[in-house]
C-alpha positions in Angstrom: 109.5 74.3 94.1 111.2 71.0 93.4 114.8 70.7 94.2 116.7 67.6 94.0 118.8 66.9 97.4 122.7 67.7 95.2 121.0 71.3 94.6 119.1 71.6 97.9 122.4 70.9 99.9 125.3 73.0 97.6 124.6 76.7 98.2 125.0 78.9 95.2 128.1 81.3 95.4 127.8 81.9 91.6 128.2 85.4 90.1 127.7 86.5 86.2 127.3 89.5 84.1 124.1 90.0 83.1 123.1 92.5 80.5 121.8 92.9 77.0 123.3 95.0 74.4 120.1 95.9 73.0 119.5 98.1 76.2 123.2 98.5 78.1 124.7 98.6 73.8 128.4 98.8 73.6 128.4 98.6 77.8 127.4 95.2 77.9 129.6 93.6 74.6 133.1 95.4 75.5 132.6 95.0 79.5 136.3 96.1 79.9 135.2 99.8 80.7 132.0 98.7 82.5 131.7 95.3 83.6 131.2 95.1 87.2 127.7 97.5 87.1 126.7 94.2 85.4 127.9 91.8 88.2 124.5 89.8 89.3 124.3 87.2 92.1 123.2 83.9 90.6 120.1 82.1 92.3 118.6 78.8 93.0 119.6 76.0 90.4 120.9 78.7 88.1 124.6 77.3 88.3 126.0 78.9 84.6 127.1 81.5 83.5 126.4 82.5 79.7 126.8 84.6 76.7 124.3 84.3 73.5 125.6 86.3 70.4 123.5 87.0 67.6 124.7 88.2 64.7 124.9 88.1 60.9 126.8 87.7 57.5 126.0 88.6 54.1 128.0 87.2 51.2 128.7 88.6 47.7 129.9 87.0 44.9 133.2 88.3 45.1 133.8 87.4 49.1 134.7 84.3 50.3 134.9 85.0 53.9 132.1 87.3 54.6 132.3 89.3 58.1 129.8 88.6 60.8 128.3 91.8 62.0 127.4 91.8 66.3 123.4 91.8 66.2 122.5 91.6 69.7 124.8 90.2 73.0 123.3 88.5 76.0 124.9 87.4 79.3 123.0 86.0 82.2 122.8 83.0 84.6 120.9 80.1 83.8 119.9 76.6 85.1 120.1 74.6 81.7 123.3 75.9 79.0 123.5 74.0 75.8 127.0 75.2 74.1 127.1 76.2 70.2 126.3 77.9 67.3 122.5 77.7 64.9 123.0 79.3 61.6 120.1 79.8 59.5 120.2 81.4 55.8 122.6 81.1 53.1 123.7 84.3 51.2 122.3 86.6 54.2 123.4 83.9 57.5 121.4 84.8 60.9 123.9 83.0 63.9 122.7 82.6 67.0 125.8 81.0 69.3 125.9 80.4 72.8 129.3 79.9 75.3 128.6 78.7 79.0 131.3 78.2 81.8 130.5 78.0 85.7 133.4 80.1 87.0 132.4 83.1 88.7 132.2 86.2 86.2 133.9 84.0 83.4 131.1 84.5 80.9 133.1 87.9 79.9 133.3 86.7 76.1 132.6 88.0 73.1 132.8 85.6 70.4 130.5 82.7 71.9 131.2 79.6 70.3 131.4 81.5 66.5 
């Protein structure tokens, strides 16, 4: 394992939630009632906390602002966090958007970047 001398020297104090709605479900998106079952030690160089919502639209001719519907929540720690949103589709939109912070438990969001 290869570790650069900044990461070897810094110790990692970093705590996130980390769950999955597809297996915790409403647990693990609304963490008010919940949360700290889902309170992980971060390790090595995984110095970020983050939250990766997938969810979807569909649009009908009469609706302008079509509603996005929660598909699946993630929260974990990670090494590498890249911050936004990917749409893909156009009357039927898939989004997959992704928030990172590097707080202790700050990645308690539920929008992610939408």
């Amino acid at each position: 394992e290869h570790k650069t001398p900044q990461a070897a020297e810094k110790a990692n104090d970093l705590s996130c939630f980390v769950c999955d709605s597809m297996d915790a479900g409403e647990r693990c998106s609304n963490l008010n009632t919940s949360g700290v079952s889902f309170i992980q030690k971060c390790r090595d160089d995984r110095r970020t906390c983050m939250v990766k919502r997938y969810s979807y639209s569909t649009s009908t001719e009469n609706s302008s602002y079509p509603s996005k519907h929660l598909w699946s929540l993630q929260r974990n720690c990670i090494n590498k966090c890249e911050p936004g949103c990917i749409v893909i589709g156009e009357r039927t939109k898939l989004y997959a958007c992704t928030a990172c912070c590097e707080k202790s438990l700050c990645n308690t969001m539920n929008d992610a970047a939408s």
